[in-house]
Each structure stands twice: as C-alpha cells, then as structure tokens.
C-alpha positions as CSV (number, residue, x, y, z in Angstrom):
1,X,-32.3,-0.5,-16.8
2,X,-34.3,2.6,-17.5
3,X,-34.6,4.2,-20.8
4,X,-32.9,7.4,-19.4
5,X,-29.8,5.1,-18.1
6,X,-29.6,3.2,-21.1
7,X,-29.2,6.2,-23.6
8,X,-26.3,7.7,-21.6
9,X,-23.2,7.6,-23.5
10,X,-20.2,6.3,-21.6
11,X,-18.5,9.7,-21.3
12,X,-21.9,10.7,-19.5
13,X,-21.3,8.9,-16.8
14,X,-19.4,9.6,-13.7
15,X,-16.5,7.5,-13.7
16,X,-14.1,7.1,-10.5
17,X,-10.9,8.4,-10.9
18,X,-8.9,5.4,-8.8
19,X,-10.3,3.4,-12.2
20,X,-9.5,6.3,-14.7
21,X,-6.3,7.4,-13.9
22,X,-5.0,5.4,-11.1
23,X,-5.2,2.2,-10.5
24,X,-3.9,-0.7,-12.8
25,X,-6.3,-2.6,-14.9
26,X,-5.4,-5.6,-12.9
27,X,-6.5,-4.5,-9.4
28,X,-9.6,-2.6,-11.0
29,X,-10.8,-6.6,-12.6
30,X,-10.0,-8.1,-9.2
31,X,-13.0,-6.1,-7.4
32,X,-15.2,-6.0,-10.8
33,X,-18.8,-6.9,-11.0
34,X,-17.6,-9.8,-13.6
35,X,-15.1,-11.3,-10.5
36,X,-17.4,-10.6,-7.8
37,X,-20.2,-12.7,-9.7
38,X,-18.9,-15.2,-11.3
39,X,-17.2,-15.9,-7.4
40,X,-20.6,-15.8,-6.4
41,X,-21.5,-18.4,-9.1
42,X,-18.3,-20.3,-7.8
43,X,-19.5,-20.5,-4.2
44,X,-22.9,-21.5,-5.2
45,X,-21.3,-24.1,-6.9
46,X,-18.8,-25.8,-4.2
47,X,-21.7,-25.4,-1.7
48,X,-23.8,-28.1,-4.0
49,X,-20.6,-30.2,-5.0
50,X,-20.0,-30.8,-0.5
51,X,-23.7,-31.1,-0.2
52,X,-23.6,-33.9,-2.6
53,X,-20.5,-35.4,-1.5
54,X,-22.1,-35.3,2.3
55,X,-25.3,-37.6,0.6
56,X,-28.1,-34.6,-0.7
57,X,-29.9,-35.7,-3.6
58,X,-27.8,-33.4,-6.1
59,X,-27.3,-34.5,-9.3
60,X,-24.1,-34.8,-11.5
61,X,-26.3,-33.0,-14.0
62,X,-27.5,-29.8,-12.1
63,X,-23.4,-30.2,-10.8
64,X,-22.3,-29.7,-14.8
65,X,-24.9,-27.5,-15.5
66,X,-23.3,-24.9,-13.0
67,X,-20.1,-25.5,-14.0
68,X,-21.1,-24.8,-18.1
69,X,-22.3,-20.8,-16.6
70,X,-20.0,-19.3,-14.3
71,X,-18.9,-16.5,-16.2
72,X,-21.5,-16.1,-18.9
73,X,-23.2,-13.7,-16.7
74,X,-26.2,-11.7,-18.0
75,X,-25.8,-8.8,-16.3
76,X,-29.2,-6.8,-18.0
77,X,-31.4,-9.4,-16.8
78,X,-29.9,-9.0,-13.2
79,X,-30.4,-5.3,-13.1
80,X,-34.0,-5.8,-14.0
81,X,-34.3,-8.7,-11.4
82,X,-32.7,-6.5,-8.9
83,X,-35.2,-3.6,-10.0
84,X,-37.9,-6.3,-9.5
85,X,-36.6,-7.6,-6.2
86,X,-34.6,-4.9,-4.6
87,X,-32.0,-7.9,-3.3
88,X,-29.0,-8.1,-5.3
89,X,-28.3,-11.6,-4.4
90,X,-31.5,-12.7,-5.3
91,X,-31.4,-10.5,-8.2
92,X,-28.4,-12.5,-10.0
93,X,-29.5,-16.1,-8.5
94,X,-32.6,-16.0,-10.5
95,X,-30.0,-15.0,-13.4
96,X,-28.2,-17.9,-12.5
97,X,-31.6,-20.4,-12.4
98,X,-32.7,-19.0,-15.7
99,X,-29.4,-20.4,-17.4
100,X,-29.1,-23.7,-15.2
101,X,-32.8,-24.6,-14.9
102,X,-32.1,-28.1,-13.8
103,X,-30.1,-26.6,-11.0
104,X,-32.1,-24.2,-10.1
105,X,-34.1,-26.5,-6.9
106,X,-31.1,-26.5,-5.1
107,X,-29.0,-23.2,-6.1
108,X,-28.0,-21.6,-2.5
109,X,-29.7,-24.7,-0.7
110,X,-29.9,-23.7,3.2
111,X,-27.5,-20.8,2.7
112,X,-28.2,-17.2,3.7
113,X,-27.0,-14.4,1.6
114,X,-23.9,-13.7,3.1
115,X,-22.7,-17.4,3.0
116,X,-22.1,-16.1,-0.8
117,X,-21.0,-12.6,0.1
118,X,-18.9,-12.6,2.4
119,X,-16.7,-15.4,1.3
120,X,-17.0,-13.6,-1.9
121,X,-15.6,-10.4,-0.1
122,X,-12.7,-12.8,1.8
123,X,-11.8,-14.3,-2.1
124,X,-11.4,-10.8,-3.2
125,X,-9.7,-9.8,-0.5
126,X,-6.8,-12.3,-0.7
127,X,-6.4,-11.6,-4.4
128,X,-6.0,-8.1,-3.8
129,X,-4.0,-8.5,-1.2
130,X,-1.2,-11.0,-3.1
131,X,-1.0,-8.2,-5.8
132,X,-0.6,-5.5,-2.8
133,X,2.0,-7.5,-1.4
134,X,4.2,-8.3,-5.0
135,X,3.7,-5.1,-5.7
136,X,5.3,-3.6,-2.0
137,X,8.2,-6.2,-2.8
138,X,8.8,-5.0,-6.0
139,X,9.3,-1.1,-4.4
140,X,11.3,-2.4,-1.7
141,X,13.5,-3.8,-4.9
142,X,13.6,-0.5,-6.7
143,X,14.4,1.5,-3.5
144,X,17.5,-1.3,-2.5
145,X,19.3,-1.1,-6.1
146,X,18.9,2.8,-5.8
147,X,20.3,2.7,-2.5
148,X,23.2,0.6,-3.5
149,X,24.0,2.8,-6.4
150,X,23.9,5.6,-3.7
151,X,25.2,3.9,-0.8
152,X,28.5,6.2,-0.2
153,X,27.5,9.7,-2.0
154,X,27.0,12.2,1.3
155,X,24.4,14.9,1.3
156,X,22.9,16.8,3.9
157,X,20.5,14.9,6.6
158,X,17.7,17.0,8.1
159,X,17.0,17.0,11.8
160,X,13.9,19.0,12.1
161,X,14.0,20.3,8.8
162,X,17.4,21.8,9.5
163,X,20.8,20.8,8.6
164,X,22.3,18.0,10.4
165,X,24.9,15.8,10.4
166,X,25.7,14.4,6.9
167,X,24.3,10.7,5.6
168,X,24.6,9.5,2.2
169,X,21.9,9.1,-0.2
170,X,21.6,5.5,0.1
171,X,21.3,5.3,3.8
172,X,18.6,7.9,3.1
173,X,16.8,5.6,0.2
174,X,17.2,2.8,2.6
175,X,15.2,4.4,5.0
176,X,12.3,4.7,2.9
177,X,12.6,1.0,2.2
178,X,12.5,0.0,5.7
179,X,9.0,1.7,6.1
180,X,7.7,-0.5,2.9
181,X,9.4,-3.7,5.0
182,X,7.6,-3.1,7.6
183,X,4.2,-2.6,5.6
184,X,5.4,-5.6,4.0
185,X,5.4,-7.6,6.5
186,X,2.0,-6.7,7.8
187,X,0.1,-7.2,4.5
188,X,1.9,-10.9,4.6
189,X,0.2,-11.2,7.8
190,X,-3.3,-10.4,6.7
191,X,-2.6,-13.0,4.1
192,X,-1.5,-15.6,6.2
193,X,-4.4,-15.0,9.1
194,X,-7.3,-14.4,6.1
195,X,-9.7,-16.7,7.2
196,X,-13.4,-17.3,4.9
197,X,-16.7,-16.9,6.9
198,X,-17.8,-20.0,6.3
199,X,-20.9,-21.4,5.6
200,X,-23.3,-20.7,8.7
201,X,-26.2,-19.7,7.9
202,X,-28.4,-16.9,8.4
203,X,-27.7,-15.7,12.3
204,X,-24.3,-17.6,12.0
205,X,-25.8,-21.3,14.3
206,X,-25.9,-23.3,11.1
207,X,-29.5,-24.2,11.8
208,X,-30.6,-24.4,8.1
209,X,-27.3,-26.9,7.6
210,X,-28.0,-29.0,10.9
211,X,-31.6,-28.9,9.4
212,X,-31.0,-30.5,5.7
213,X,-28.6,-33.5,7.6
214,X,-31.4,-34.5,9.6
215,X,-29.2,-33.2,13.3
216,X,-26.1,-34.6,11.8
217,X,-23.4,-32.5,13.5
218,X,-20.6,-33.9,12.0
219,X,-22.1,-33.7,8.7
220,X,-22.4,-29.6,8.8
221,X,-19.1,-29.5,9.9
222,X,-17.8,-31.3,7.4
223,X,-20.0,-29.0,4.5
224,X,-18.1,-26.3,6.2
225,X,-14.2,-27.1,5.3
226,X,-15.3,-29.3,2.0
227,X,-16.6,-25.7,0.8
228,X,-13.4,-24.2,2.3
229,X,-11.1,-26.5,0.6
230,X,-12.8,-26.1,-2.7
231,X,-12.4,-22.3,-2.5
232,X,-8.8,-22.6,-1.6
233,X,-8.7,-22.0,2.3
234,X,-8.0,-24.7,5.0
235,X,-9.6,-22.6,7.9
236,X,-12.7,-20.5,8.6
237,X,-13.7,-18.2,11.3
238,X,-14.8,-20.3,14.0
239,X,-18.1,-18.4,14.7
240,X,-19.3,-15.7,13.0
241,X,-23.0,-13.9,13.0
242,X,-24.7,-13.0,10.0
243,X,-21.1,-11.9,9.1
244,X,-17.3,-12.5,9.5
245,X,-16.3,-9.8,12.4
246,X,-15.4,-7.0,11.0
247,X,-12.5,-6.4,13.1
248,X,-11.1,-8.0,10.2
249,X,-12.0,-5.0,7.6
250,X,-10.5,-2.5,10.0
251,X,-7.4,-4.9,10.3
252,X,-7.0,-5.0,6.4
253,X,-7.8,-1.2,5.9
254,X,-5.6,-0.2,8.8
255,X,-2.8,-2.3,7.5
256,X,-3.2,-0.1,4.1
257,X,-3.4,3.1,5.9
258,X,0.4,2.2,7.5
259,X,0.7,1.4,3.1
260,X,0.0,5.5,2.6
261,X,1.7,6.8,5.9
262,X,5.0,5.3,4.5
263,X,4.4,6.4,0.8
264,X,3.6,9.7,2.0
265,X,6.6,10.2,4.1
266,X,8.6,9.2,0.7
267,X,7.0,11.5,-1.5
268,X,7.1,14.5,0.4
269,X,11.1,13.9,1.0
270,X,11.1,13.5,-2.7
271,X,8.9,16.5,-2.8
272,X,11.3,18.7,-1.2
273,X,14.5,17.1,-2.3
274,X,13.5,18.1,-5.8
275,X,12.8,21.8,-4.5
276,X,16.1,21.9,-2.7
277,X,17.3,20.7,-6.8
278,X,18.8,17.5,-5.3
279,X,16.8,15.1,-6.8
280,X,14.3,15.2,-9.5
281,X,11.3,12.3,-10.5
282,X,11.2,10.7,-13.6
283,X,10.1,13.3,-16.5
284,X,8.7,12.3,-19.8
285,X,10.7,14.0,-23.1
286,X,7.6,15.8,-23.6
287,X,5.8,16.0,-20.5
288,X,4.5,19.3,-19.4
289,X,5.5,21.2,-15.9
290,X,3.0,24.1,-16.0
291,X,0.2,25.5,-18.5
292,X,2.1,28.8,-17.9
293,X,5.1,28.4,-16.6
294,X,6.7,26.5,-19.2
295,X,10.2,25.8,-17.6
296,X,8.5,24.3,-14.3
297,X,9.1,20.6,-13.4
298,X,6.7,19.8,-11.1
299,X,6.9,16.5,-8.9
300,X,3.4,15.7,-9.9
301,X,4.0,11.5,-9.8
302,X,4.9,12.0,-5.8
303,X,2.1,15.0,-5.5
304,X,-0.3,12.3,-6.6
305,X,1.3,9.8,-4.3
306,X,1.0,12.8,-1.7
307,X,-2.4,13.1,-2.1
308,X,-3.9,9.7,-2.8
309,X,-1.9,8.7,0.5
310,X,-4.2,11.1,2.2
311,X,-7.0,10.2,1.2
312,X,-6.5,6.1,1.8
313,X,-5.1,7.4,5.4
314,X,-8.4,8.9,6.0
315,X,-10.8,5.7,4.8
316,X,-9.5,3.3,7.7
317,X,-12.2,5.2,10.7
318,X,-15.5,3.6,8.2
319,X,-14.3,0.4,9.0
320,X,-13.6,1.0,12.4
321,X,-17.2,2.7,12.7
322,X,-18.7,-0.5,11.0
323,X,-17.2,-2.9,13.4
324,X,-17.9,-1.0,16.2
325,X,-21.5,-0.4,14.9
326,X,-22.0,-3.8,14.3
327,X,-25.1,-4.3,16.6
328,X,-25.9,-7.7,17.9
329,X,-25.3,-10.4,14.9
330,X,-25.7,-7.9,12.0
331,X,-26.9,-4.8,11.0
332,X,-27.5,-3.8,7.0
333,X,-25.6,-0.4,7.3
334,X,-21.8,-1.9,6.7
335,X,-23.0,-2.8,3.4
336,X,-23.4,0.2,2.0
337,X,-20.2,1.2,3.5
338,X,-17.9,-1.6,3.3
339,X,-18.8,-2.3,-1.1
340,X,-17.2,1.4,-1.3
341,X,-14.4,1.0,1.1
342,X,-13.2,-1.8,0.7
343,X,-12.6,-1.5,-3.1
344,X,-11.4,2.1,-2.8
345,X,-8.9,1.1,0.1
346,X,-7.4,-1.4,-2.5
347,X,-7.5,0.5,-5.6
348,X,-5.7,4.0,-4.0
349,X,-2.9,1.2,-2.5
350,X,-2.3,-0.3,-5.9
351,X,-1.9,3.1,-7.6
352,X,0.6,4.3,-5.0
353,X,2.5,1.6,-5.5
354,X,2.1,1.9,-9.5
355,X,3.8,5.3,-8.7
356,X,6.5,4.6,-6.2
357,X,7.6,1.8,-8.1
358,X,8.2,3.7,-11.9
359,X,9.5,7.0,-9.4
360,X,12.1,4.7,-7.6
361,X,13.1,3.4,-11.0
362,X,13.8,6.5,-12.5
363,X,15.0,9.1,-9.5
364,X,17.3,11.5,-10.9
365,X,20.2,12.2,-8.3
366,X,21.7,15.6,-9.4
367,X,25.4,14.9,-7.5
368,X,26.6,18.8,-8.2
369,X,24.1,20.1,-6.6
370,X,24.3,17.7,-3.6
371,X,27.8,18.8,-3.0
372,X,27.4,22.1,-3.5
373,X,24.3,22.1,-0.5
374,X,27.0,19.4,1.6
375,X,29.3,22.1,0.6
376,X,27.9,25.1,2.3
377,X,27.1,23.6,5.7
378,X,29.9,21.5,6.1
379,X,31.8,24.4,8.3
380,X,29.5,24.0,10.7
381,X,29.2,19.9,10.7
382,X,32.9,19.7,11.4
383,X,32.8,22.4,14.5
384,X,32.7,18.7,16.6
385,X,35.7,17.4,15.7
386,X,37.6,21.2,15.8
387,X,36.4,21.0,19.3
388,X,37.6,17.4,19.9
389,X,41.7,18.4,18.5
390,X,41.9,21.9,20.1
391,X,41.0,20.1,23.3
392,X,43.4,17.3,22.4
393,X,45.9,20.2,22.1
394,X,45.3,21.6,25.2
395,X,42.5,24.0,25.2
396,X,39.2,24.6,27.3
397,X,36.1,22.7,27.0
398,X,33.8,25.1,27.6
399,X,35.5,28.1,26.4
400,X,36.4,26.3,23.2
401,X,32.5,25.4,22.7
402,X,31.8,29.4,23.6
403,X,34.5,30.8,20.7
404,X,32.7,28.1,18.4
405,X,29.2,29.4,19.3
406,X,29.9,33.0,18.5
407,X,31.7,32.3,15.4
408,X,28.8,29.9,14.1
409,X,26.5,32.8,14.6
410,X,28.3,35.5,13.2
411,X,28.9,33.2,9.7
412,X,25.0,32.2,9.9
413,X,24.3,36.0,10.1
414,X,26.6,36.6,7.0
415,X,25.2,34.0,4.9
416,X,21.5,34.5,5.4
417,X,21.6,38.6,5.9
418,X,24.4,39.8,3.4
419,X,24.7,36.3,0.8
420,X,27.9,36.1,1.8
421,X,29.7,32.5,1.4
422,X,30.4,30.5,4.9
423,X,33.0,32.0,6.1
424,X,33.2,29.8,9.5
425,X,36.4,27.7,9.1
426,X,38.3,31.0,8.1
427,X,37.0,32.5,11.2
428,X,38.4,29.7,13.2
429,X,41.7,29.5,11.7
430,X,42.5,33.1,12.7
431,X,41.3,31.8,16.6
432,X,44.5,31.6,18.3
433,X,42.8,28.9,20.3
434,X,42.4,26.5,17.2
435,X,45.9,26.3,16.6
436,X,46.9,22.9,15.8
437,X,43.3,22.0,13.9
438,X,43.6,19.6,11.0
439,X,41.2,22.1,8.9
440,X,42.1,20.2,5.6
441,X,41.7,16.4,7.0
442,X,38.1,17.6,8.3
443,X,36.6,18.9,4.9
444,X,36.3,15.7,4.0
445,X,32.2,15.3,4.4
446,X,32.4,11.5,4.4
447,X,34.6,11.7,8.0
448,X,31.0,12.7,9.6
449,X,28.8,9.9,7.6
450,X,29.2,7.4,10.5
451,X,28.6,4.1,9.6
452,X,25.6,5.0,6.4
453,X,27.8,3.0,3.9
454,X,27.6,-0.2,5.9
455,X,24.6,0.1,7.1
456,X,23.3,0.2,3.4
457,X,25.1,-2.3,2.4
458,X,24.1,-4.9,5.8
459,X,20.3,-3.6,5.3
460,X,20.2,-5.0,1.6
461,X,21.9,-8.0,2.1
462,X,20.2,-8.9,5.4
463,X,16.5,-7.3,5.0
464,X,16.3,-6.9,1.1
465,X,17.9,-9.6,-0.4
466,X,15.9,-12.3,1.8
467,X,12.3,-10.6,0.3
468,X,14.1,-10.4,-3.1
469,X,14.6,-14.4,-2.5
470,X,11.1,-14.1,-1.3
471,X,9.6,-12.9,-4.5
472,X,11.4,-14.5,-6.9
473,X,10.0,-14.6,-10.3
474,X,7.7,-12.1,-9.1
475,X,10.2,-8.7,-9.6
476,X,10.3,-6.5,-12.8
477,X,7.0,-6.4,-13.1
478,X,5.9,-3.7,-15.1
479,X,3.9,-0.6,-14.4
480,X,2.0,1.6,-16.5
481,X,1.3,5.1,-15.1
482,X,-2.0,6.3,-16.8
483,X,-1.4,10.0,-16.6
C-alpha cells in the first residue's frame, strides 16, 4: 500500500452506495474480500485433501496446517504481493505459503487460477442466491397477508391508466405477488442447476491433473467430484475452458433483471397510488418529506426501489457482452467486468427486496379516499348492466348504447370542464328509455368486482401458502432500511 493510500481517512474514500445505504450487511459479507479469500483458502484446501486421498505424497501435516489459516488472512502483505506480482491469485497464495510453510510445495498443485476462482465465484453465487431467494419468499408473504386483509375492499382498476372496471385491493396486491412468484421460481432454478467449474486446469483438458496421476483417467475424474463434494456440490460443468461458460452469468443476471422489472412495476403503482391519496408507504414519526416543503410525504422507499430497479435492469447486457465476447477458451476482459457485476447485480437485488419487504409490511390503505375515487366513476362502471335491464325491459340495443354514449360525455364534460359532481345516473333516470333500471341495486361497486375476492383467496391458499410451507422457519426475517 502506498504512503498516499495509507493516510486516507476512511471518509476519504469513495465508498459505493449499494454498501452505504442499500444493501444489508449480510449480502455485502457474502461477496467481501474476507469470503472471497478465505473460499479461496478453502478450495486450495479440498484440492490437497482429494489429491491425498487419490495417493499424492501430501502430508497430514501440510493438510492441518491449512486448515489452522483459512481466515486469518493478511491482507497488507497481499496488497504488496500483488503490487510485487501484478496477479492477485498469486498475490494472496504466497500470503497463504508464508503462514503454512510446510504446505507451501504443494499449495494449488496442477491447478490454474481459475480452478480457485471460478468455483470461488460459483460458492458465492449460491450463497447469494439462497439469501435472494428467502428473501423474494419473505415479500411474497408480506404481499399475501396484505392481500387477505384487502381481499374484498373495491377500488378503481386502471386500464391504460384510465378508469376501468372495479377490483379490490387485494386482487390488486395479489398481482404484485404473482410477479415475485414467478421471479421466485426462476432464482430456485439457478439454484437448483448451479453447477461449480471444476477442477480442469489451465485450457479446461485437465492435462496438468492427467499429468500428476501418471495418465490415470479415472484418477482426475475422481479429483474432480472429491473436490466437488467437499465444497458442497454433487455435479460440475462437464467441460469448461479456462472458465465455466458464461452463459451462466447472463442466466443469473438476467434472472435478477426479471427481480427489478417486477419491483419496479410495484413501486411505481405504489408510486401513483400514493399520489392519487389511496395508499401511502410506511413513514417514520419523524421522517422528513421535503427540505422545503414541510407537509410533503414523498414515497421515497418505492422511489429508491424505482430507481435501483433501473439501474439492476440495465447491468444484465455486460454479461451478455462477456459471454458473447468470450473468444476461443478465454479472454482476460470478463474479469474486469464480471468482479463489478456480478457483486452489484446481487447487492441492488438484496436492497430491493430490503425495501419491498418493510413497504409491504407497512402499506397504509386510506379506505375513504378509495371510496370516494370508486365513488365518482362508478356512474359510468354500471352503464353495462343499465344497458343489460333496459334491454331486458324491452329497449334497443344500439340505440340504448347511443343515449348512454351521449350522456357519458356530457357528465365527463361537466366534471372535468365546470367541477361539477357526476351527474350520469341522474341523467339516465330522466331517459324515458331507462325506465324499469334498478339504479339503487347497481351502486353497489362490489356487483362489478367479478370474481377478485375468490381469486385472492384461491391464489393464497394455492400459490402462497405452498412457498410459505416452502420457507418455513425462514419468514419474519427482519430488515433494516439504512436510510
């Protein structure tokens, strides 16, 4: 470290703000230097313990020797290895040597970096991802016992952002949720097809390996799944080149994207639900709205959701480019790439989901206001069924749907040019051709709800409930919004 770096004070240097003010402390340790080494430690370690087993002159002390230093990791004396070497792996398994000395001859025997790095990366990855996906079950939790709370209060849907037939605001919850089912499901697929690299060697043939056993094919494979196993995976790519494919990044980044695309579309209903005054975020007694407009209460929790969303939408083309790029068995440029991405990708998902899940917890529903909106455009949601019982009486079709037109417009044009209430169902009570009308019986906004009760109800008990069952043990857990 250099005499300039060394005298910086901490609030000198730039700090990200996914670690500052986003992401929990437990996703920000899963893709920390301390994990990511002392993995690499633990790789280097189950690599000697199969060699050994498979008949290498290793030791039991150079075995216990690794084993006494994974995590005491000197990470000054790596930066000036690194400084010396310009190789980051090498860098820290010198580091590693200098505290295991009797295990130094064979540290990384016949491996090639990224038999350490890549099944790093691939450990990492699964961690992240089983926080990602307790997390997502955890939302899907919050968003079900809203919408069951909900499940048969009407409001106003929106059908291109204008007034439509009414749904309740539990069938509208529930709709969120389905999104975060679906996202779900796909991050419990990455999990379940995360395969490691396995341990191949420097263009991916294993010729180092087949080179220590003396030709031994069996032998090599056999290194290959008694270093899986010890890691905790029971499969491994079944060829790679330098690196795992990394289709795989793209897969996991992509799947993350689909994360934001459904948080965003839940925010920005929230967003506008709270400027239509329906529904309002959680709000801290003495949180402020505006440095100058003191009676303002912004949405900033699904602003941030808004905006983080957009920004994780936006990483998933590096690892398509790094894939694509990938020339031949391996080109250096993904790693520059993929030790930002990667992490980032992770660390914006956990922070949305930090925020979704206290949001969902604490929506305010303001009910009088709801009615009030349901209230005003509920002349014009029951013109169907005054269509349906003048015809029933007798009437025209077509000329019915014609009187109904014009009378629509002319109580549109009131309320939005003069401010005038809605003054439809007054208009078609003094139509001689809506004699006979049940005008009292069709007021009632939950005649035009459909089925939005049941379907809230069927959707927790058959979709929610099972991932509640899922996850059990794993709900409730606690969140901690850092600003």
């Amino acid at each position: 470290m250099s005499e300039a770096a060394s005298s910086l004070r901490k609030h000198d240097v730039y700090e990200s703000p996914l670690v500052a003010r986003n992401a929990s402390p437990e996703m920000v340790a899963a893709f920390s230097p301390q994990r990511k080494h002392s993995t690499w430690r633990r790789i280097w370690l189950a690599l000697a313990e199969a060699e050994k087993s498979l008949g290498l002159p290793i030791s039991d002390d150079q075995i216990n020797e690794m084993k006494a230093h994974l995590d005491d990791i000197d990470f000054e004396e790596a930066a000036r290895q690194e400084a010396r070497l310009r190789h980051d792996l090498m860098a820290h398994l010198h580091t590693f040597a200098k505290v295991a000395p009797k295990a130094k001859p064979i540290l990384h025997l016949g491996a090639t970096s990224m038999d350490v790095v890549d099944n790093t990366d691939v450990l990492l990855t699964r961690d992240a991802l089983t926080i990602l996906a307790q997390k997502t079950a955890n939302l899907i939790d919050a968003l079900g016992t809203f919408a069951s709370k909900y499940r048969d209060l009407p409001c106003l849907a929106y059908t291109h952002l204008q007034p439509a037939q009414p749904t309740t605001v539990g069938k509208r919850a529930v709709l969120w949720t389905y999104d975060f089912v679906l996202v779900l499901a796909e991050i419990e697929l990455r999990l379940s097809t995360l395969m490691l690299r396995g341990i191949k060697g420097t263009t991916g043939t294993q010729a180092s390996f087949l080179e220590l056993f003396e030709g031994d094919h069996e032998k090599v494979k056999k290194l290959e799944f008694a270093v899986a196993e010890r890691l905790g995976f029971s499969r491994v790519h079944p060829v790679s080149g330098q690196t795992y494919s990394r289709v795989v990044d793209a897969q996991i980044v992509s799947s993350l994207a689909t994360l934001a695309a459904a948080a965003h579309k839940m925010a920005m209903d929230v967003r506008m639900l709270a400027a239509f005054k329906e529904m309002d975020e959680p709000f801290e007694e003495e949180q402020v709205g505006s440095s100058a407009m003191a009676y303002k209460r912004n949405p900033v929790l699904t602003e941030r959701v808004t905006g983080l969303s957009r920004f994780l939408m936006n990483l998933v083309g590096n690892p398509l480019s790094t894939a694509a790029e990938q020339i031949f068995e391996r080109t250096l440029d993904d790693s520059s790439n993929k030790r930002i991405v990667i992490p980032e990708a992770f660390l914006t998902a956990d922070a949305i989901l930090d925020i979704l899940i206290h949001t969902s917890r604490g929506l305010i529903v303001n009910k009088a206001v709801i009615n009030h909106r349901l209230d005003a455009e509920l002349p014009f949601m029951v013109t169907e069924n005054m269509l349906m019982d003048a015809v029933k009486s007798g009437g025209d079709r077509q000329d019915l749907h014609e009187r109904i037109r014009r009378h629509s417009r002319e109580a549109a044009r009131q309320v939005k040019q003069e401010g005038k209430p809605n003054d439809l169902l007054t208009r078609l009570k003094s139509d001689d051709a809506f004699i006979g009308a049940d005008f009292s019986k069709s007021l009632n906004p939950m005649l035009y709800v459909g089925r939005s009760v049941q379907q809230v109800d069927e959707f927790v008990k058959h979709t929610i409930d099972p991932i509640r069952q899922r996850y059990t043990g794993k709900l409730q857990r606690k969140v901690q919004i850092k600003v």
